[in-house]
Legacy VTK file of the C-alpha trace (Angstrom):
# vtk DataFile Version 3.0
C-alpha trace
ASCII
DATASET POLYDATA
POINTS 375 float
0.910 -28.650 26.211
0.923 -27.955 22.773
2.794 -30.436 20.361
5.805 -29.311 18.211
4.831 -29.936 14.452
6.897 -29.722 11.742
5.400 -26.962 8.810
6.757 -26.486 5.565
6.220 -23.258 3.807
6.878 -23.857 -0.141
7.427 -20.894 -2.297
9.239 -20.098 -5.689
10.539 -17.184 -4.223
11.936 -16.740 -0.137
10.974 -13.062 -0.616
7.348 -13.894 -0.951
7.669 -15.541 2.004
9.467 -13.140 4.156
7.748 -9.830 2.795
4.181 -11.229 2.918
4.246 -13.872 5.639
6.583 -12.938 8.361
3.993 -12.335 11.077
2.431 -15.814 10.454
5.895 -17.489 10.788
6.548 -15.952 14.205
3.192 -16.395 15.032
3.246 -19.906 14.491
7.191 -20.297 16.024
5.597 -18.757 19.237
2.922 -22.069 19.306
5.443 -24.090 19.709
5.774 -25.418 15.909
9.030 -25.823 14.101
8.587 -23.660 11.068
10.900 -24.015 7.685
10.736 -22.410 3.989
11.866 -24.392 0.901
12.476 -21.992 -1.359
14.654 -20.909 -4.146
18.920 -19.653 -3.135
18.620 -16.308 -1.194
21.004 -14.816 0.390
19.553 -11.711 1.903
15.707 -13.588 2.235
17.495 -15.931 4.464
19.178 -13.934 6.261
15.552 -12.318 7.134
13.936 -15.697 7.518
16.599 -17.169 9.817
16.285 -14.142 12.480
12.627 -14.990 13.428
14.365 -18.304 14.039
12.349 -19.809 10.761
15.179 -22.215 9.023
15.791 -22.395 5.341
15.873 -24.905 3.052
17.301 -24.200 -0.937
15.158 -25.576 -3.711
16.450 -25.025 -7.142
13.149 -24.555 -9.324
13.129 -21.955 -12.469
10.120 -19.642 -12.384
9.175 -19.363 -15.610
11.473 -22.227 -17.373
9.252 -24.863 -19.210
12.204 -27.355 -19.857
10.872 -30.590 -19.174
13.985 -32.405 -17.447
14.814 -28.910 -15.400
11.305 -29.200 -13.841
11.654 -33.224 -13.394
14.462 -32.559 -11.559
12.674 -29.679 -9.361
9.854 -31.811 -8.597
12.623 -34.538 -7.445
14.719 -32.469 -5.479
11.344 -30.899 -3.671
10.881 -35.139 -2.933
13.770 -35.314 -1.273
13.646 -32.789 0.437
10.147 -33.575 2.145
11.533 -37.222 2.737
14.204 -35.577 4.851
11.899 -32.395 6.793
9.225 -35.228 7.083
6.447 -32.241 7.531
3.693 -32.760 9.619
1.744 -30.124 6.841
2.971 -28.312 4.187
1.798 -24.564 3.029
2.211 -24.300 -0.987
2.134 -21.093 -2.866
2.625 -19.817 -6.134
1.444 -21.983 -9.211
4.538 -23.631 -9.567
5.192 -24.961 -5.632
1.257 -25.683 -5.826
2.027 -28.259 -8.608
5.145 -29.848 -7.580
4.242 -29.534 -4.434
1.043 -31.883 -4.833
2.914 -34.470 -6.499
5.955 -34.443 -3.779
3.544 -34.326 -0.803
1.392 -37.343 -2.284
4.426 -39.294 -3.484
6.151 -38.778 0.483
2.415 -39.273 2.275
2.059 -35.268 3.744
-0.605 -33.484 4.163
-0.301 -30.065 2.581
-2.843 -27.110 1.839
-2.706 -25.436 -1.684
-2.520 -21.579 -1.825
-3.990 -20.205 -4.985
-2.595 -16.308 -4.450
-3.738 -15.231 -7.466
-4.133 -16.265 -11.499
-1.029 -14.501 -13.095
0.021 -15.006 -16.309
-0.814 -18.347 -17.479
-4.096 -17.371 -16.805
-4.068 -14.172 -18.793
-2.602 -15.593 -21.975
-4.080 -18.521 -23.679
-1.597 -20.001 -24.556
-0.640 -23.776 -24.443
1.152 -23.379 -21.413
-2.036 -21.876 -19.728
-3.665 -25.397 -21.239
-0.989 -27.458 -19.593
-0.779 -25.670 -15.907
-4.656 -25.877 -16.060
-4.160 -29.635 -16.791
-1.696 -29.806 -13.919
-3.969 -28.136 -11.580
-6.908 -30.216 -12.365
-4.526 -33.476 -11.506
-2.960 -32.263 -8.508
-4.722 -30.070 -6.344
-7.265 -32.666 -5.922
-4.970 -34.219 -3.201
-5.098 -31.580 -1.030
-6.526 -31.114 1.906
-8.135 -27.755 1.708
-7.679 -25.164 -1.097
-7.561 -21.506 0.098
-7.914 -18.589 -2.285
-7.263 -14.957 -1.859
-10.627 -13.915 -3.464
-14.267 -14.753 -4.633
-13.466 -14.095 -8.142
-10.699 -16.326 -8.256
-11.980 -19.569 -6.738
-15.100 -19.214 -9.077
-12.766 -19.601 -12.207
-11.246 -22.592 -10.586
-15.148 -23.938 -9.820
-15.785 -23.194 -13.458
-13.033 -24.515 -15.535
-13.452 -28.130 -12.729
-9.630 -27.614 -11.845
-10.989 -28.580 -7.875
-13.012 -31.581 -6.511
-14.927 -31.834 -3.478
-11.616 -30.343 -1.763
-12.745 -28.057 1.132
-11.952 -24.500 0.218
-12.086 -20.883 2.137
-11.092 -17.358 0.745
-8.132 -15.829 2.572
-8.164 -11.576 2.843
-4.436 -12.132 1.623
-2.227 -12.635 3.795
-3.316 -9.901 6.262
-1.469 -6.133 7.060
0.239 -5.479 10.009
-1.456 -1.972 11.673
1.007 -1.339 13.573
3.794 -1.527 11.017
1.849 0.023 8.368
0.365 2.627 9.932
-0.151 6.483 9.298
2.181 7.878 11.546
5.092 6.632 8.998
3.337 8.756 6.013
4.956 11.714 5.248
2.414 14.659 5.210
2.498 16.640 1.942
-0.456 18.974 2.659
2.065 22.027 1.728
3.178 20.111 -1.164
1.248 20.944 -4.515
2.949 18.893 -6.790
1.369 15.209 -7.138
3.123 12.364 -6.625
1.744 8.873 -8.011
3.235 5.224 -7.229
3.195 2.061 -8.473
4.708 -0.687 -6.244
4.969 -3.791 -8.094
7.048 -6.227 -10.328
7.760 -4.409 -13.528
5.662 -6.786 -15.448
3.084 -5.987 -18.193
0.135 -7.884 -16.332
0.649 -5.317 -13.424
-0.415 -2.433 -15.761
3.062 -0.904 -16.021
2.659 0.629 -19.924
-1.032 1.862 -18.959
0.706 4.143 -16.050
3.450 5.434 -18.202
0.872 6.233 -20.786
-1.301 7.756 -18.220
1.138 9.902 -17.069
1.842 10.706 -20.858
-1.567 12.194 -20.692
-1.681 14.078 -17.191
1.710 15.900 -17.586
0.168 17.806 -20.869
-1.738 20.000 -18.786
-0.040 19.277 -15.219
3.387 18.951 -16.033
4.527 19.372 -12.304
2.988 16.031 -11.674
5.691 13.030 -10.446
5.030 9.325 -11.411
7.660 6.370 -9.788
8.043 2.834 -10.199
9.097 0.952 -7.201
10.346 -3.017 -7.929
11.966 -5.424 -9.489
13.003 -4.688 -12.885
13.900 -8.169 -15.599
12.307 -10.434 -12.741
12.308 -14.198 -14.371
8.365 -13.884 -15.990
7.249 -14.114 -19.438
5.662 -10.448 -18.835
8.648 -9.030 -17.467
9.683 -5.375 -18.754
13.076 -4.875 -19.332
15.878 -2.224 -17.423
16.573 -0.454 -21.245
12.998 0.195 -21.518
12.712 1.846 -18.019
15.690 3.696 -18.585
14.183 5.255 -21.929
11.010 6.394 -19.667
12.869 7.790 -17.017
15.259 9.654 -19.805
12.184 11.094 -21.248
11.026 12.359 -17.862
7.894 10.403 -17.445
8.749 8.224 -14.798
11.351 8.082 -11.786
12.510 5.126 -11.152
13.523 4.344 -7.277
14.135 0.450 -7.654
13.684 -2.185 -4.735
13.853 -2.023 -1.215
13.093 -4.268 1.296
10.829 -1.642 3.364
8.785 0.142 1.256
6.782 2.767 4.017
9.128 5.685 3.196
7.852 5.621 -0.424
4.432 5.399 0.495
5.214 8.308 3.162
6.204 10.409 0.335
3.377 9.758 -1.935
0.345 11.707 -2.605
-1.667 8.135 -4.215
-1.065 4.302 -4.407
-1.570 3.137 -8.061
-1.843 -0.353 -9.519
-3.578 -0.883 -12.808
-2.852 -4.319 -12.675
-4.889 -7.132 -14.791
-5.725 -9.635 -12.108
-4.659 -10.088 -8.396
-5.020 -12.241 -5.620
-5.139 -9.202 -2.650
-2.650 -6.570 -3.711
-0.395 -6.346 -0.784
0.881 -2.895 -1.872
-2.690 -1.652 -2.042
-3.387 -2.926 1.645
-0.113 -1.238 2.773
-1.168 2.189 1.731
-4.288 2.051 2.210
-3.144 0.377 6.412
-0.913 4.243 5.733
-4.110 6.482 5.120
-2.998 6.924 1.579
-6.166 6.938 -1.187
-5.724 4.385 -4.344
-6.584 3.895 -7.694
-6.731 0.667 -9.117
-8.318 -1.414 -11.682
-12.037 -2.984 -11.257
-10.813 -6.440 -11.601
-10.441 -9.431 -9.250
-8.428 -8.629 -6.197
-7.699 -5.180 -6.967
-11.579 -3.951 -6.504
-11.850 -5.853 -3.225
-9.293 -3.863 -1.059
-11.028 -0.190 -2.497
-14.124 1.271 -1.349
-14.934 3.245 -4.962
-15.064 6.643 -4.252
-14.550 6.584 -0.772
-11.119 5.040 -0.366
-9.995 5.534 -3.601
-11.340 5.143 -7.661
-11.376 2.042 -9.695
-10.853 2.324 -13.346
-10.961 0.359 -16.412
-8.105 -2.469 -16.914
-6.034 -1.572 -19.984
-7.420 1.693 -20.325
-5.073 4.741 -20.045
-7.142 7.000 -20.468
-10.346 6.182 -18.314
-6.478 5.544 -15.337
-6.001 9.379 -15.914
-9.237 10.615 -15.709
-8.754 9.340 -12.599
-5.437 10.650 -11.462
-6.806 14.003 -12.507
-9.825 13.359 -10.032
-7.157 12.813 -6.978
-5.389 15.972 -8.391
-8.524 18.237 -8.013
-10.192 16.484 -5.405
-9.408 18.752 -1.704
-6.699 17.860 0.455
-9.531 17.012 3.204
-11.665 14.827 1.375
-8.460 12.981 0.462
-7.075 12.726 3.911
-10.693 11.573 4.746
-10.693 8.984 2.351
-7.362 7.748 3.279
-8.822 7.332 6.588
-11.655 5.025 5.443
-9.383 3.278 3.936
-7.735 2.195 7.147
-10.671 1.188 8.557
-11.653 -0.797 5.911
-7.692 -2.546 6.504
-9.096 -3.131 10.451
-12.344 -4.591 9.623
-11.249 -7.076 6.833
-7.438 -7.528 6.399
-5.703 -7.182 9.613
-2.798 -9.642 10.116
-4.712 -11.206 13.159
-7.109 -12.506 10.980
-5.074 -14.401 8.371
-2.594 -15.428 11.771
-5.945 -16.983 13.396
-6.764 -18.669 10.171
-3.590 -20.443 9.796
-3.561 -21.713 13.580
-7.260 -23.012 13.481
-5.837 -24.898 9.850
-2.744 -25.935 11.541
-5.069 -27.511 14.872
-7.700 -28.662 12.384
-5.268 -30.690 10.174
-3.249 -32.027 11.940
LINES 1 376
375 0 1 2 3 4 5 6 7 8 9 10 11 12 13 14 15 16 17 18 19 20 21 22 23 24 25 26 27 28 29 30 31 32 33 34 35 36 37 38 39 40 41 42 43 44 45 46 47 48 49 50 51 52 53 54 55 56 57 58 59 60 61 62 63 64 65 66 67 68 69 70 71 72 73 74 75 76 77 78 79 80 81 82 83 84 85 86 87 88 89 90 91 92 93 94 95 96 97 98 99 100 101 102 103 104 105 106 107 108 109 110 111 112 113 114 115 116 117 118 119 120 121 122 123 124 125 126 127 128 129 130 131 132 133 134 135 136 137 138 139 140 141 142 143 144 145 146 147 148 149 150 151 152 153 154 155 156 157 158 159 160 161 162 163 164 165 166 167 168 169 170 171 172 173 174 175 176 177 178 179 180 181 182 183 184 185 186 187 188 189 190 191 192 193 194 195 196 197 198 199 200 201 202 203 204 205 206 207 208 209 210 211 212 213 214 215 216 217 218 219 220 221 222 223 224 225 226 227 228 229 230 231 232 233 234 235 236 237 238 239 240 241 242 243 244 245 246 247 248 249 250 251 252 253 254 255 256 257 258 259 260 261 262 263 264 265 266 267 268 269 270 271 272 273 274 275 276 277 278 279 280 281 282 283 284 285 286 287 288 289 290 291 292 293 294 295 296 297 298 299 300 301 302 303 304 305 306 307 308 309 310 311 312 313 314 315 316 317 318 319 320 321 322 323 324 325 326 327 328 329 330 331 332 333 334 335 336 337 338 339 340 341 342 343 344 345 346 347 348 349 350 351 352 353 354 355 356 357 358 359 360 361 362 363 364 365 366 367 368 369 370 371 372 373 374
């Protein structure tokens, strides 16, 4: 008979937690645990959450807001709300719910596990923010009980810069791709199609590589001016790096980009596409990378933490330099001339690659020997 625990799932946005964790949430529901997010007011997030049968619980935190009695009062509020769920273990992600979520889990006496999904931007810039948060870290995360990162890379920079202990830590493959969801029977096949289309599925943030694709695509439609390049995400998101909705417009207006905006299931867009792009900066595991790739599609990305680890160079897709435009459409000229076979093929090894290291089951098993071991 198992026992019912009580886990807490902390994020500074519910969509993180419904679009990347959903199959650990049921899977965990159907052990037996009770299973609740504390995240920021959303309507249509909760709505999602609340038919697995996870509950919800509001937490007002800013996520980029610096204002020192705003972020008192998050960290209070987060207090309370842990007196009240009384979790048996909490789950922390994003930098923000890793930091307040240290100091509310030691000052109520939980166990919790810190979730380092990637370095974003206060690791990019160095600025005195990044000094602070790094500060924060240093302070905090030595009260956890394990530390999990999403790559090699990433946990070495913690190692480096002394922001763990002697905390036990293990590398996560993300937070796993569900096969069956994601698989290539929802692509769209465009072998009669001879007009390219490239996609970028993220945030509209500069860290994510957005002005390198635009510029790329500046530079392929001079001699293949049939080519299509789309955006998929938010647009003005609440980050320091966020592009604005004017200067989307102006690209689209010029014809470089389309933009399709944000949807909740993002297979038909893969479907349709001919390549995955993300010439992002840093990552923990690119889910959109794993998606496409779990949908046969080949990839280009940047060789930098997380992004290199979900792409086989050359044989499930190309890596190319970060912040280099040119070097990005060298390489969407590559997938241009490169034979409809051999790209099929690779799109196929790219699967596999999804099977053998990033399949759902995995991360689902890791979280359910953590939950056993912890507790």
């Amino acid at each position: 008979m198992i026992s019912k625990k009580t886990l807490v799932f902390t994020c500074n946005t519910a969509f993180g937690i419904a679009n990347f964790r959903s199959g650990v949430l049921c899977a965990l529901k159907e052990k037996g645990h009770r299973v609740i997010v504390v995240a920021p007011p959303d309507s249509i997030n909760e709505i999602r959450l609340k038919s697995i049968g996870v509950e919800f619980v509001p937490w007002f935190v800013s996520g980029k807001g610096v204002f020192i009695f705003s972020e008192i009062a998050s960290i209070l509020s987060l207090i309370k709300i842990y007196i009240k769920i009384h979790p048996s273990i909490c789950f922390h992600f994003t930098i923000k719910a890793v930091i307040y979520g240290a100091i509310a889990s030691k000052c109520t006496g939980h166990k919790f596990v810190s979730v380092i999904t990637g370095l974003g931007y206060v690791f990019l810039n160095n600025s005195w923010i990044s000094k602070v948060a790094q500060l924060l870290y240093r302070i905090t995360l030595k009260f956890s009980s394990e530390i999990w990162f999403l790559n090699k890379d990433d946990q070495q920079v913690f190692y480096k810069l002394k922001l763990t202990s002697d905390i036990p830590s293990i590398i996560l493959p993300g937070e796993g791709i569900n096969l069956q969801l994601f698989s290539p029977e929802n692509t769209i096949s465009n072998n009669q199609n001879i007009n390219y289309t490239f996609l970028l599925i993220a945030r509209l943030l500069r860290d994510k590589g957005i002005y390198e694709f635009v510029e790329a695509a500046r530079i392929v439609l001079r001699n293949n001016p049939n080519t299509r390049f789309q955006l998929l995400g938010e647009v003005g998101s609440d980050n320091p790096s966020s592009i604005g909705i004017d200067q989307v417009k102006n690209w689209c207006d010029e014809g470089i980009v389309e933009y399709l905006g944000v949807t909740n299931d993002v297979r038909e867009a893969i479907g349709k596409a001919d390549c995955i792009v993300l010439p992002s900066y840093r990552e923990g595991i690119p889910r959109c990378l794993m998606e496409a790739a779990a949908m046969q599609k080949p990839l280009i990305t940047t060789d930098v933490p997380g992004c290199k680890d979900v792409v086989i160079n050359g044989k499930t897709g190309w890596l190319c330099k970060s912040k280099d435009e040119n070097d990005l459409a060298k390489k969407m000229i590559m997938i241009i001339n490169t034979p409809k076979d051999r790209l099929l093929n690779m799109g196929i090894l790219g699967r596999e690659l999804m099977k053998k290291c990033f399949d759902e089951k995995i991360v689902i098993d890791l979280y359910i020997k953590a939950v056993n071991r912890l507790i």
